[in-house]
C-alpha positions as a Markdown table, in Angstrom:
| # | Residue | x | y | z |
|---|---|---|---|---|
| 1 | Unk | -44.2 | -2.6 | 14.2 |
| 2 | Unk | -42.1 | -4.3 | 11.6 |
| 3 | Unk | -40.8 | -3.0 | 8.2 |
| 4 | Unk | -43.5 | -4.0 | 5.4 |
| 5 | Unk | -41.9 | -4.6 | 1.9 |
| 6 | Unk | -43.6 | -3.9 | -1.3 |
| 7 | Unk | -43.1 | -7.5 | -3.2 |
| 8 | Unk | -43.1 | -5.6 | -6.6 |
| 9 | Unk | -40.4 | -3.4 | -5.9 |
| 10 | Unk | -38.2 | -6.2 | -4.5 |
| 11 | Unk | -34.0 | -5.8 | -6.1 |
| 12 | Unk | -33.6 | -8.3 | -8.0 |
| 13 | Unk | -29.7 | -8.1 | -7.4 |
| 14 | Unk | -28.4 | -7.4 | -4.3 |
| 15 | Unk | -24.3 | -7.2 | -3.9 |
| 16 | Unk | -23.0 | -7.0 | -0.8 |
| 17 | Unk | -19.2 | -5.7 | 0.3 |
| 18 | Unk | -19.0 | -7.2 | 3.8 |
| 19 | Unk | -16.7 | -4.8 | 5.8 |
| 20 | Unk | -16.0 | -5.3 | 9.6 |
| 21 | Unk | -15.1 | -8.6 | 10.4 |
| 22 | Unk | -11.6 | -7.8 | 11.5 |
| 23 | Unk | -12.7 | -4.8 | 13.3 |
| 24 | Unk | -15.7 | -6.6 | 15.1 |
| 25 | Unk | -12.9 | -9.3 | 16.5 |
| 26 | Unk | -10.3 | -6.3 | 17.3 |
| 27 | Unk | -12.8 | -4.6 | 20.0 |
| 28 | Unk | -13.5 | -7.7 | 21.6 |
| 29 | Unk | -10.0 | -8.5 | 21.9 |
| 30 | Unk | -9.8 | -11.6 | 19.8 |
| 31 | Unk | -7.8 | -12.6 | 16.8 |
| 32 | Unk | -8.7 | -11.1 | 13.6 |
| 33 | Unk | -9.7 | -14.3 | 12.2 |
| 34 | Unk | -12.2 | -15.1 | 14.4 |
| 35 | Unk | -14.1 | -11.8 | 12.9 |
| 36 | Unk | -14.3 | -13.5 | 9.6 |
| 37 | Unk | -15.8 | -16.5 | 11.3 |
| 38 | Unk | -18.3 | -15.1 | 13.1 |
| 39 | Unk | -18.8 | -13.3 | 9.6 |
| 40 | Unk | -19.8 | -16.9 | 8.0 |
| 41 | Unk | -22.9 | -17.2 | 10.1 |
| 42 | Unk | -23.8 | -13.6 | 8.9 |
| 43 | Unk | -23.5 | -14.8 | 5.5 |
| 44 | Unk | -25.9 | -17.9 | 6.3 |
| 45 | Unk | -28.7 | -15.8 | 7.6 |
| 46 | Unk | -28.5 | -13.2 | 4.7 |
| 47 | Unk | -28.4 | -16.0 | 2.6 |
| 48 | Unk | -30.7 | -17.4 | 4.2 |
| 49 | Unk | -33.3 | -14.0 | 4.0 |
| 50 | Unk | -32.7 | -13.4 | 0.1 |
| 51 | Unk | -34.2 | -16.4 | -0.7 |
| 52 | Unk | -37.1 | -16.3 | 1.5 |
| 53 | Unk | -37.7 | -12.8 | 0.0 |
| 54 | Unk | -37.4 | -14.1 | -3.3 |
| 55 | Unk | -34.1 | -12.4 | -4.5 |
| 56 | Unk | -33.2 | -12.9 | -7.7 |
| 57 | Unk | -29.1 | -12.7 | -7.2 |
| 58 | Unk | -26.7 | -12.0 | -4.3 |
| 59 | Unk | -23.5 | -11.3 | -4.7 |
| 60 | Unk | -20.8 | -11.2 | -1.9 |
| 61 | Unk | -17.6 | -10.0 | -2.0 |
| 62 | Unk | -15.9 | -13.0 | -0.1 |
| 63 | Unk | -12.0 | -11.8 | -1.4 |
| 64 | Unk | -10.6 | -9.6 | -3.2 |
| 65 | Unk | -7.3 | -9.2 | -5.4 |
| 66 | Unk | -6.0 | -6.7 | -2.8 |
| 67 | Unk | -6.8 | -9.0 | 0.1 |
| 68 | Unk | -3.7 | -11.7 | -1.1 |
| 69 | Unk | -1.6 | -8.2 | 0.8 |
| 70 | Unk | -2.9 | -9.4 | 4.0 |
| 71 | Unk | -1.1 | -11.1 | 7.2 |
| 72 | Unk | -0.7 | -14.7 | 5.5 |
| 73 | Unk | -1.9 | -16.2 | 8.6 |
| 74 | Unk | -5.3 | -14.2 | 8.2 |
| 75 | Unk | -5.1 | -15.4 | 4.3 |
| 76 | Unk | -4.7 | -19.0 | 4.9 |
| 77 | Unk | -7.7 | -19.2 | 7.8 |
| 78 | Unk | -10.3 | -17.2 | 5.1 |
| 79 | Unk | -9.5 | -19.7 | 2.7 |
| 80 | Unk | -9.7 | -22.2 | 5.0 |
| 81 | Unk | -13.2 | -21.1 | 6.2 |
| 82 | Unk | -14.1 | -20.5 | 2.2 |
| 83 | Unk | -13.4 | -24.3 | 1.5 |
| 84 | Unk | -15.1 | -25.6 | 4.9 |
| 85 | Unk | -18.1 | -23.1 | 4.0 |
| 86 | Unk | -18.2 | -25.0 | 0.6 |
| 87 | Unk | -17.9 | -28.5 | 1.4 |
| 88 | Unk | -20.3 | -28.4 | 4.4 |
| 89 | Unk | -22.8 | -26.0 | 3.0 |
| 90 | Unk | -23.7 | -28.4 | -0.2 |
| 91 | Unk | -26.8 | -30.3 | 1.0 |
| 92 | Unk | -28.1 | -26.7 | 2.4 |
| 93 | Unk | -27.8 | -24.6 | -1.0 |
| 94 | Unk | -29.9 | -27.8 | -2.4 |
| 95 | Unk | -32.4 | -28.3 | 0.1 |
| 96 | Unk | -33.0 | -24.4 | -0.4 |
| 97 | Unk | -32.4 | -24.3 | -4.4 |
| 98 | Unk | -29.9 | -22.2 | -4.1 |
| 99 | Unk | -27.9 | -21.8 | -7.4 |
| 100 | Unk | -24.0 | -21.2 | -6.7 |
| 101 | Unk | -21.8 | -19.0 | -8.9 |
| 102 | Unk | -18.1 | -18.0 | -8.5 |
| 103 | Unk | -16.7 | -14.2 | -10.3 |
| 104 | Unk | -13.2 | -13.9 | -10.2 |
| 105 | Unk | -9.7 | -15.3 | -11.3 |
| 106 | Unk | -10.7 | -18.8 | -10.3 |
| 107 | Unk | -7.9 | -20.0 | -11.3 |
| 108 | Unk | -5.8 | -18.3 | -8.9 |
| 109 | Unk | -7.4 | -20.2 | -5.8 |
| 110 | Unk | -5.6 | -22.7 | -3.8 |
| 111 | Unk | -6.5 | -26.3 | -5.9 |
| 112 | Unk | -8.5 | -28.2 | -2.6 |
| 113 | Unk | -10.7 | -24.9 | -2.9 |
| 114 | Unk | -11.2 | -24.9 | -6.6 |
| 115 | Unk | -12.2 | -28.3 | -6.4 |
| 116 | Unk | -14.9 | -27.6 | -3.4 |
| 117 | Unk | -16.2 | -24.7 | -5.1 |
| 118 | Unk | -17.0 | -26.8 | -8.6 |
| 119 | Unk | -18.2 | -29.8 | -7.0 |
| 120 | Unk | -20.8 | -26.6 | -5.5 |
| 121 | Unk | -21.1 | -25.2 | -8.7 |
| 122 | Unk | -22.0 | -28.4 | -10.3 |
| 123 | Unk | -24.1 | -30.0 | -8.4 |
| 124 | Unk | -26.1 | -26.5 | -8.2 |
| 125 | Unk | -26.4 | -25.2 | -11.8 |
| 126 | Unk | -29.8 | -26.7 | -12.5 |
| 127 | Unk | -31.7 | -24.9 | -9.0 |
| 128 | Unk | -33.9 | -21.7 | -9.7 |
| 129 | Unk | -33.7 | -20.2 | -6.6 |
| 130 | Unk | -31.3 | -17.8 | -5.4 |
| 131 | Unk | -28.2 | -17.2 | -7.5 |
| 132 | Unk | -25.4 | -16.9 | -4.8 |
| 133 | Unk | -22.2 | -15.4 | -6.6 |
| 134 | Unk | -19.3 | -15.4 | -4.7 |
| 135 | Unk | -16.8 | -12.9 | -5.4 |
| 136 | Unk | -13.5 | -14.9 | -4.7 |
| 137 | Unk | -10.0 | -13.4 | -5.8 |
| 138 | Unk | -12.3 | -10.4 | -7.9 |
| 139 | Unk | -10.9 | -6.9 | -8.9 |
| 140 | Unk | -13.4 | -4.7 | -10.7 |
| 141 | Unk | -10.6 | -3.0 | -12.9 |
| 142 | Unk | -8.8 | -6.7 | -13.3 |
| 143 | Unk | -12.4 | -8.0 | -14.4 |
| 144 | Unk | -12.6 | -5.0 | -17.3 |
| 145 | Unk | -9.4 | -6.1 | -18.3 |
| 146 | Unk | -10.0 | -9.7 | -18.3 |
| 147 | Unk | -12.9 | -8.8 | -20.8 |
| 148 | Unk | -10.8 | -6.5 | -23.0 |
| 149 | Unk | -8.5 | -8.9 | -23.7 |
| 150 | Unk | -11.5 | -11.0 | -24.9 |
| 151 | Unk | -13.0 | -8.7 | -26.6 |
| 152 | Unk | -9.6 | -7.7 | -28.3 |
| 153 | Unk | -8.8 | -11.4 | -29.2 |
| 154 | Unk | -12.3 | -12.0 | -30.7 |
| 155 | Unk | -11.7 | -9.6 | -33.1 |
| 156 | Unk | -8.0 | -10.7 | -33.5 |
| 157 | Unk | -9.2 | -13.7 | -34.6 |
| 158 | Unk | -12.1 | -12.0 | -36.7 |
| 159 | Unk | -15.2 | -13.6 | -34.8 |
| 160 | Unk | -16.2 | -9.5 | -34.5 |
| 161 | Unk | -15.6 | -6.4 | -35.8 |
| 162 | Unk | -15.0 | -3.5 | -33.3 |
| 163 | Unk | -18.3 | -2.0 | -33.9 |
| 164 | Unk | -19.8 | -4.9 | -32.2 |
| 165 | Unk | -18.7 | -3.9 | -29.1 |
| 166 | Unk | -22.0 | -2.7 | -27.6 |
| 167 | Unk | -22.7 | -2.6 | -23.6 |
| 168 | Unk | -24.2 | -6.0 | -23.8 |
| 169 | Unk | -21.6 | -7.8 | -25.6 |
| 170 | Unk | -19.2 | -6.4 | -23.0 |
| 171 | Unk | -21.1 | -6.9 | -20.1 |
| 172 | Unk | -21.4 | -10.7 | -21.8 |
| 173 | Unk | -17.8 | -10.8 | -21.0 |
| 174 | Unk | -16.9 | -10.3 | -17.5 |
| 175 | Unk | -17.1 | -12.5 | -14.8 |
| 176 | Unk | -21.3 | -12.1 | -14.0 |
| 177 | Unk | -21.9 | -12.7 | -17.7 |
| 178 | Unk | -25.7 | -13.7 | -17.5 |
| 179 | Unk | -26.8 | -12.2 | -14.3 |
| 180 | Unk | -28.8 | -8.7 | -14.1 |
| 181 | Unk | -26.6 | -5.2 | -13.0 |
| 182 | Unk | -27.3 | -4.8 | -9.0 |
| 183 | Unk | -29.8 | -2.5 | -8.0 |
| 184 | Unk | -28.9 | -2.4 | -4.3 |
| 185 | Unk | -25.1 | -2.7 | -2.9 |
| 186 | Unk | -24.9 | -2.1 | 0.2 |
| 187 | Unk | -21.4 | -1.6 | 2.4 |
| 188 | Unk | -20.9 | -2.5 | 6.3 |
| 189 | Unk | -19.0 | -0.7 | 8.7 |
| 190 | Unk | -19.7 | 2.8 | 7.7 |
| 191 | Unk | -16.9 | 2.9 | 4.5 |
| 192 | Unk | -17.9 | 5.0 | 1.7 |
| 193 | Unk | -15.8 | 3.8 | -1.0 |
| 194 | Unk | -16.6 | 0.7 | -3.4 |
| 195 | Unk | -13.3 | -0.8 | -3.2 |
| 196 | Unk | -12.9 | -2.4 | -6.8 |
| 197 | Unk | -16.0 | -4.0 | -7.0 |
| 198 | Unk | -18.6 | -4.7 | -9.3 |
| 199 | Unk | -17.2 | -1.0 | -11.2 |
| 200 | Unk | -19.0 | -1.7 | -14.5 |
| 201 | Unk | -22.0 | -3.3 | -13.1 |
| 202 | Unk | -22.9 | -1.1 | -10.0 |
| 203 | Unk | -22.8 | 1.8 | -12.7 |
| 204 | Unk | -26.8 | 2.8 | -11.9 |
| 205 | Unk | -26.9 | 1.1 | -8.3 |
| 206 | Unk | -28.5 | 2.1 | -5.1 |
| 207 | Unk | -26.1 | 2.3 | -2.3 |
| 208 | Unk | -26.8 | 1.8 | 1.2 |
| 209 | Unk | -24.1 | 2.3 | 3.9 |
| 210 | Unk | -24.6 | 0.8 | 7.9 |
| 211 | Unk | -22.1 | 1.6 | 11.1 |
| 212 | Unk | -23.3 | -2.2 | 11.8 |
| 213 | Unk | -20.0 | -4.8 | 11.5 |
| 214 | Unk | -20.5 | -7.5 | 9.3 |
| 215 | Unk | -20.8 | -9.8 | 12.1 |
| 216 | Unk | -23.2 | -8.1 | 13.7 |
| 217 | Unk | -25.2 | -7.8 | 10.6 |
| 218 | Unk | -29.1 | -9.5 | 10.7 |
| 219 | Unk | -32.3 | -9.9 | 8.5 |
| 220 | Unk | -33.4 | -6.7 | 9.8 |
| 221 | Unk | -30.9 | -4.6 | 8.5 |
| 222 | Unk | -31.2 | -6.2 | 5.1 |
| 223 | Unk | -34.7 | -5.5 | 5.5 |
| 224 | Unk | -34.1 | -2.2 | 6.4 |
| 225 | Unk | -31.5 | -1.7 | 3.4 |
| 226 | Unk | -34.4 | -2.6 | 1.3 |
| 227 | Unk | -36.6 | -0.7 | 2.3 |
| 228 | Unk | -34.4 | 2.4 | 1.6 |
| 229 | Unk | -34.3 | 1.1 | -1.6 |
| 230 | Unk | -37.8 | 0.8 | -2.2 |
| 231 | Unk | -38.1 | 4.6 | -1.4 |
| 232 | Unk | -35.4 | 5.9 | -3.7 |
| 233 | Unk | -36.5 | 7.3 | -7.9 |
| 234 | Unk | -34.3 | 5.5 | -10.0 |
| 235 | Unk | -34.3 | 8.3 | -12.9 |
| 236 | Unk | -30.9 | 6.3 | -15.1 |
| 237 | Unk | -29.3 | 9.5 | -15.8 |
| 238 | Unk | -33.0 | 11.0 | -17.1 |
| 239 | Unk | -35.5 | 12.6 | -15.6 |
| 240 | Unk | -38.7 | 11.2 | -14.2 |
């Protein structure tokens, strides 16, 4: 018997730090980058799942700013696949009102990738389905900052005083600026650390960890990851 979901107690924001890909291709004796490949047809299906589940957000972490410290092989190949994903992924994220976003230093991208991504972007920002954030070249602690800088030149400048630096005017400044704090993040592989992400916005979230690779990651276990969730009291520091 399957897993029944209660629809009222869906997440609405799910992030997701996709572990394993390199370890998945290392067992079967294949190059590391063909662990991240096999990882973009995990992302399809998840993708796919959130928005037949009617998921409000879903956030990936596709690279980090720790990843640039990899082989630069490896680094090339995911940017590679990144780019591809975007250009030949366009008519899907449509056809599926899908609503792309990108968090991170954008800037920092190669150029041919930038431009993919905001042709995405664009031609996405009026869809109300799922909002797909990509996490590309993201730092949790480089994000804070980011927004402190902000936050330190608007008063500079005298657009705000310092007392009007509440939570949500912060949280107006980083990277997910609009979208709601996730409720679920869950972490492949079996690591139990968050690894820079998300730090300010996975402050109250619910986190699930699996032994399963990304790769080897399906609709069931996100299922199953939700149904954790929908199990869990969310008491926010009080008592319930």
């Amino acid at each position: 018997m399957g897993i029944t979901l209660d629809p009222h107690r869906m997440p609405q924001h799910i992030a997701i730090i996709m572990d394993g890909n390199g370890r998945w291709a290392t067992q079967r004796g294949l190059p590391r980058t063909m662990g991240h490949k096999e990882g973009y047809k995990t992302v399809n299906e998840i993708v796919r799942a959130c928005g037949e589940l009617k998921i409000k957000a879903l956030t990936l972490y596709t690279f980090s700013t720790e990843n640039w410290n990899r082989p630069k092989e490896e680094i090339k190949v995911i940017m590679q696949l990144i780019e591809m994903a975007a250009r030949a992924e366009l008519q899907t994220l449509l056809e599926n009102n899908v609503r792309l976003r990108v968090s991170g230093r954008f800037s920092g991208l190669p150029e041919s990738l930038q431009e993919a991504l905001k042709t995405d972007i664009e031609a996405t920002k009026n869809n109300t389905g799922l909002i797909l954030n990509l996490a590309i070249n993201y730092g949790g602690r480089q994000e804070i900052l980011d927004a402190v800088k902000e936050a330190c030149r608007q008063v500079r400048d005298g657009r705000i005083a310092p007392e009007d630096i509440t939570e949500d005017y912060f949280s107006n400044l980083l990277y997910t600026a609009g979208l709601p704090d996730p409720d679920l993040l869950i972490r492949t592989a079996n690591e139990l650390r968050v690894s820079n992400y998300l730090l300010w916005q996975i402050a109250y979230a619910e986190i699930w960890v699996t032994p399963t690779l990304w790769p080897d990651f399906r609709r069931e276990d996100l299922i199953q990851a939700i149904a954790d969730y929908q199990k869990r009291i969310r008491k926010f520091g009080g008592v319930v």
